[in-house]
C-alpha positions in Angstrom: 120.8 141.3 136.3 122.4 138.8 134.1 124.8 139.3 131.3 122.3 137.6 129.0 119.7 140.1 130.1 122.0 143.2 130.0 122.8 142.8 126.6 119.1 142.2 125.8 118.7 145.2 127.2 121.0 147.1 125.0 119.8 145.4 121.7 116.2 146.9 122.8 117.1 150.3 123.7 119.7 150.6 120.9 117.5 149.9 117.7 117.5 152.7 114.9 114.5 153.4 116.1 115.5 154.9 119.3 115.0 153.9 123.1 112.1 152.6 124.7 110.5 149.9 122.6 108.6 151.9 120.3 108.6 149.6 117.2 105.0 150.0 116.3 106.2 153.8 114.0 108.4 153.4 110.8 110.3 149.9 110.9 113.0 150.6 109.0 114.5 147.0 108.5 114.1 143.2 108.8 116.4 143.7 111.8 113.8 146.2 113.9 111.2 143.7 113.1 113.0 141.0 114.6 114.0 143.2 117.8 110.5 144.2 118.0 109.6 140.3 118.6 112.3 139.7 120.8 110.5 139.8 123.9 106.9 138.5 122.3 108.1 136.1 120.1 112.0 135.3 120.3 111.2 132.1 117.6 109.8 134.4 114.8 112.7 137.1 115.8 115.4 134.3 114.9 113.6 132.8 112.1 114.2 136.8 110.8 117.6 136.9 112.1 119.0 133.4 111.2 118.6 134.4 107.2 120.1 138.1 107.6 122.7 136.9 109.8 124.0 134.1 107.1 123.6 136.9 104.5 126.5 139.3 106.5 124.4 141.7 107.8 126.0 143.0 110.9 123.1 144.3 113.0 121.5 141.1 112.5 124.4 139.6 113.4 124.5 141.4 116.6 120.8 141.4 117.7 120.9 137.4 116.9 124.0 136.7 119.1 122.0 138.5 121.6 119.0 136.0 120.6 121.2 133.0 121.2 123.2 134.0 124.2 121.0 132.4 126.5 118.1 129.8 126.6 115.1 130.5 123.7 111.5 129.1 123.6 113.0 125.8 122.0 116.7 125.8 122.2 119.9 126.0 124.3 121.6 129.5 125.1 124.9 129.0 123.0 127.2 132.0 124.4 130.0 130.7 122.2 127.9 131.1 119.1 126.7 134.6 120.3 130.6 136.0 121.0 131.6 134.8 117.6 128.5 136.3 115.5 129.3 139.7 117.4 133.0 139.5 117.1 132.1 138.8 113.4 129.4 141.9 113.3 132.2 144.3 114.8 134.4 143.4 112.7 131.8 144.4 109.9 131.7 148.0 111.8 128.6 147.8 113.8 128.8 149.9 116.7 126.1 148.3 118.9 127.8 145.2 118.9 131.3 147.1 119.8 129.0 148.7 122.6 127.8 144.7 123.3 131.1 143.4 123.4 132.6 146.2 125.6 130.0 145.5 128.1 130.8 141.8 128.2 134.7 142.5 128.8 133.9 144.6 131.6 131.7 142.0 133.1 134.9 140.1 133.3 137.8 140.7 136.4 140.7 138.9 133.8 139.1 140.6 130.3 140.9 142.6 127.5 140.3 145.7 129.4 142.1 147.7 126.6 140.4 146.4 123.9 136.8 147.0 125.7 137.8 151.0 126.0 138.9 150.6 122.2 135.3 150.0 121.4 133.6 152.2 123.8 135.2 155.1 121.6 134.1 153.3 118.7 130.1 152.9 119.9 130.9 156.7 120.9 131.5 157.9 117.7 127.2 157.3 117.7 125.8 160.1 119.2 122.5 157.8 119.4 124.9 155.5 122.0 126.0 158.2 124.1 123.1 156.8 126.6 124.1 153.3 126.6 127.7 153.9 126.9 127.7 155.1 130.2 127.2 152.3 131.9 130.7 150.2 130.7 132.3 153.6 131.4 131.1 153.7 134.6 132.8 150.2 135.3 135.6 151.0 133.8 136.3 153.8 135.9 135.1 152.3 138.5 137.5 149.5 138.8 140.1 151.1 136.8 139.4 148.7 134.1 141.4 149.5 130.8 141.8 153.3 132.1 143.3 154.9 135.3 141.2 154.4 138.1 139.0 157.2 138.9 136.1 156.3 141.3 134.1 159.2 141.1 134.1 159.8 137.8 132.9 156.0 137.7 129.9 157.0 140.1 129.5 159.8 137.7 128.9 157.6 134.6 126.9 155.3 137.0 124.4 158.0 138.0 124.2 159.3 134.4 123.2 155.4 133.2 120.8 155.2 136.1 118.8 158.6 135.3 119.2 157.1 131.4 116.8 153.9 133.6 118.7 150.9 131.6 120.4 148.1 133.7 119.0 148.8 136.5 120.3 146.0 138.5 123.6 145.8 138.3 124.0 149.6 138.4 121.8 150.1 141.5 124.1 147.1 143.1 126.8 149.3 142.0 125.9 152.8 143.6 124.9 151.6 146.4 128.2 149.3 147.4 129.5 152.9 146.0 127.4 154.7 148.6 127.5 152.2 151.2 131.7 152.6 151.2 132.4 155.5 150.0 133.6 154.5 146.8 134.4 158.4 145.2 131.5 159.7 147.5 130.5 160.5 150.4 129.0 157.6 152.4 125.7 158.3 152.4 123.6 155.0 154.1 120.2 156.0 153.1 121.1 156.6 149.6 123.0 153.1 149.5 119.9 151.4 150.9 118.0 153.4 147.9 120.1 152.1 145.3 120.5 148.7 146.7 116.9 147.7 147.1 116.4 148.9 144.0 119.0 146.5 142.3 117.5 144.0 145.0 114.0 144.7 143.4 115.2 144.3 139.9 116.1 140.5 140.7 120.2 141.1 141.6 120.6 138.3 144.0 123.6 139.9 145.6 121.9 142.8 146.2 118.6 140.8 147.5 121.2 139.7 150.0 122.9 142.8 151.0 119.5 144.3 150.8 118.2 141.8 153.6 121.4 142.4 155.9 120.6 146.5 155.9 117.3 145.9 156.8 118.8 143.3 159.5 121.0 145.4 161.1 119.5 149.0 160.5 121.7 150.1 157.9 120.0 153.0 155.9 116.9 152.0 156.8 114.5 151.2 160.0 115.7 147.6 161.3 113.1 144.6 159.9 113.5 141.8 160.8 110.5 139.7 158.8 111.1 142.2 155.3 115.1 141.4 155.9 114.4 137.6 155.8 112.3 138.2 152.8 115.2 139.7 150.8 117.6 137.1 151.9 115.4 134.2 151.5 114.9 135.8 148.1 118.7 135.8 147.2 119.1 131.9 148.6 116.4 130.5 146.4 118.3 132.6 143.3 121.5 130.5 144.2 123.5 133.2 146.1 125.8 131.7 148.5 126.0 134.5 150.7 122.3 134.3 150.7 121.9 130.8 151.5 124.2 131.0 154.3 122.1 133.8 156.2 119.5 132.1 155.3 120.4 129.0 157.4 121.4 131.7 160.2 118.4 133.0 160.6 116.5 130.2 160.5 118.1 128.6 162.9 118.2 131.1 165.2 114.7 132.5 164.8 115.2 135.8 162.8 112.3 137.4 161.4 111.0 133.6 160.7 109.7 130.4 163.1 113.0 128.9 163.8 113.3 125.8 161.8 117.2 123.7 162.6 116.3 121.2 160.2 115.6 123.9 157.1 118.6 125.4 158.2 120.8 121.9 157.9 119.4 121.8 154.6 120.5 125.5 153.2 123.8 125.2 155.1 124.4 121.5 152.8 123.1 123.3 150.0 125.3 126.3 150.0 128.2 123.7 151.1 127.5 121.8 148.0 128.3 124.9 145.8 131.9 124.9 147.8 131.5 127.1 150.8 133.7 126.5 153.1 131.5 128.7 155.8 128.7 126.3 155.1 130.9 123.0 155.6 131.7 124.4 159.0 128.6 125.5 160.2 127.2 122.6 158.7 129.8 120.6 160.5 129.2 122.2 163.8 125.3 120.9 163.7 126.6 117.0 162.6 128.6 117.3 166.0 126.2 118.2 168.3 122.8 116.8 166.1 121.8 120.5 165.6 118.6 120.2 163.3 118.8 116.4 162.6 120.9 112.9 163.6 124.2 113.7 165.5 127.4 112.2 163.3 130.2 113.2 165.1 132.5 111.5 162.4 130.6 113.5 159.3 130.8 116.6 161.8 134.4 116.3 162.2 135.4 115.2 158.4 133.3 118.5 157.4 135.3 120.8 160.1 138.4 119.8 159.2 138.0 120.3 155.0 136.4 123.8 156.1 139.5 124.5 158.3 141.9 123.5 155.3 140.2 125.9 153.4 141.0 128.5 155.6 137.7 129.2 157.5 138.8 131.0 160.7 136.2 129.5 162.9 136.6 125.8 161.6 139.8 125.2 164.0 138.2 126.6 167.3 134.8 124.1 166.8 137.1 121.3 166.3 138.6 122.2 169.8 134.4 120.5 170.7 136.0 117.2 169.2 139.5 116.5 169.8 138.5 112.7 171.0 136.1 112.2 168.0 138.8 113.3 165.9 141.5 110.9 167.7 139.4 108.1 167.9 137.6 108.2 164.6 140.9 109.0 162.6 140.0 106.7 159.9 136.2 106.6 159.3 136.5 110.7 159.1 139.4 110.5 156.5 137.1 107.8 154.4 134.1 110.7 155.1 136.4 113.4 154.2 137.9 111.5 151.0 134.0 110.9 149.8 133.1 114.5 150.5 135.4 115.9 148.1 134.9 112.4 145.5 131.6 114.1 145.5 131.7 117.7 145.9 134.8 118.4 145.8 137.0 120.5 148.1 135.5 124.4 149.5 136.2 126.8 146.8 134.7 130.1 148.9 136.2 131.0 152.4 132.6 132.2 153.0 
């Protein structure tokens, strides 16, 4: 799940009113009424908040950033606008958007760790927040984020947030990598297939893909082929790389789809486009030999060789198929190689 969507999330089950989106009973404030809209009608719900917010009132300040943070029904997400109002609304001493803000530092490897536990206590001290506040202390603990590292307590937290049936992607992706290695547990594959598809179901694009390659190779679950390409095909189309490069695999060798060489050029240049340095080899390997399309040997060669400088283990031993080409065609590959990256830039992911 999304950042944006976690935090929606939160600012729905974390109304005065209680968890669960029951807003019809008792509005108590301008602020419930514009969380009650949120979903139905997010322009009325920030015509409500807009006002409030200007006014200093925290919660509104809070629910509105949560508005804002990503794209409405007529304007552009503006994340910086949305950190600011909550920095502004914890400042003010509301402890939803301390519980908001927490959340979004441990979404974040480099993030002010420290400070995020700092408001965790603070969103604490509301007994009606105990529910929500599992699931930042879960990463926390489970990456010893801000506090000593402790995985199973982290699984602990995890399990409690999951039984609690908020976030459901990103902690399903979490218990079952958790599962899946170990993590403060006892691997237990069935149960990291569970909480995988799960995650995978919820719309987690990594977990679409890890989902796809347990049901590939048996992991957890009954092998399947056709329901494993499903899941990966799934996570390709939402823009994961890992995804898009199984996805060329398997269509080019067969798996659980008609094989289709061409379609798998195309993911393979897609994925390579977002800076995989797998994809530039593999994609480079099918230029060489015309694998799926028209043979370049000089593109093939130019894409090897940026994939091998970006450390892809395999990229050096294909370019072993073109030691003439790449002799022969010394300059025409270092003009392709010079445009690649003018255009896409060098491979980011050793993937």
């Amino acid at each position: 799940m999304k950042i944006a969507a976690l935090m929606t999330a939160l600012a729905l089950c974390l109304s005065p009113l209680g968890a669960g989106g029951a807003w019809a009973q008792d509005i108590e404030s301008e602020n419930d009424r514009a969380i009650a809209l949120m979903e139905t009608d997010p322009g009325a719900a920030r015509a409500i908040l807009e006002p409030l917010a200007a006014a200093g009132d925290t919660e509104a300040m809070n629910t509105l950033a949560v508005l804002i943070g990503h794209d409405g029904p007529d304007w552009k997400g503006d994340p910086a606008r949305a950190e600011a109002l909550q920095e502004a609304a914890v400042k003010g001493g509301s402890k939803v958007a301390a519980l908001n803000v927490a959340l979004r530092i441990l979404t974040e490897p480099q993030g002010d760790h420290a400070r995020a536990i700092m408001l965790l206590k603070i969103a604490d001290r509301n007994a009606q927040l105990k529910v929500a506040t599992a699931y930042p202390w879960g990463r926390a603990y489970l990456f010893g984020w801000g506090v000593e590292r402790d995985m199973a307590r982290g699984v602990a937290y995890l399990e409690e947030a999951d039984a609690g049936g908020s976030f459901g992607g990103d902690i399903n992706f979490l218990l079952g990598r958790a599962y899946d290695n170990g993590w403060g547990v006892t691997p237990d594959p069935a149960r990291a297939y569970g909480h995988m598809r799960a995650a995978a179901d919820a719309g987690d694009r990594r977990a679409q893909w890890q989902t796809g390659m347990m049901l590939l190779n048996g992991d957890g679950v009954a092998a399947n082929e056709a329901e494993a390409y499903r899941y990966v095909k799934m996570s390709a189309e939402n823009g994961h790389i890992d995804g898009m490069n199984s996805h060329a695999v398997m269509l080019a060798l067969g798996q659980g789809v008609a094989k289709d060489e061409a379609a798998a050029r195309d993911w393979y240049a897609a994925a390579a486009e977002l800076g995989s340095a797998h994809a530039l080899r593999a994609l480079g390997g099918m230029y060489l030999v015309g694998e799926g399309g028209e043979a370049s040997p000089v593109l093939g060669v130019a894409m090897l060789e940026l994939a091998a400088e970006a450390g892809d283990p395999l990229a050096p031993k294909v370019l072993d198929m073109a030691k003439d080409t790449a002799v022969e065609q010394r300059a025409a590959i270092d003009v392709a190689k010079a445009e690649w990256v003018a255009a896409i830039g060098r491979p980011r992911t050793a993937q």
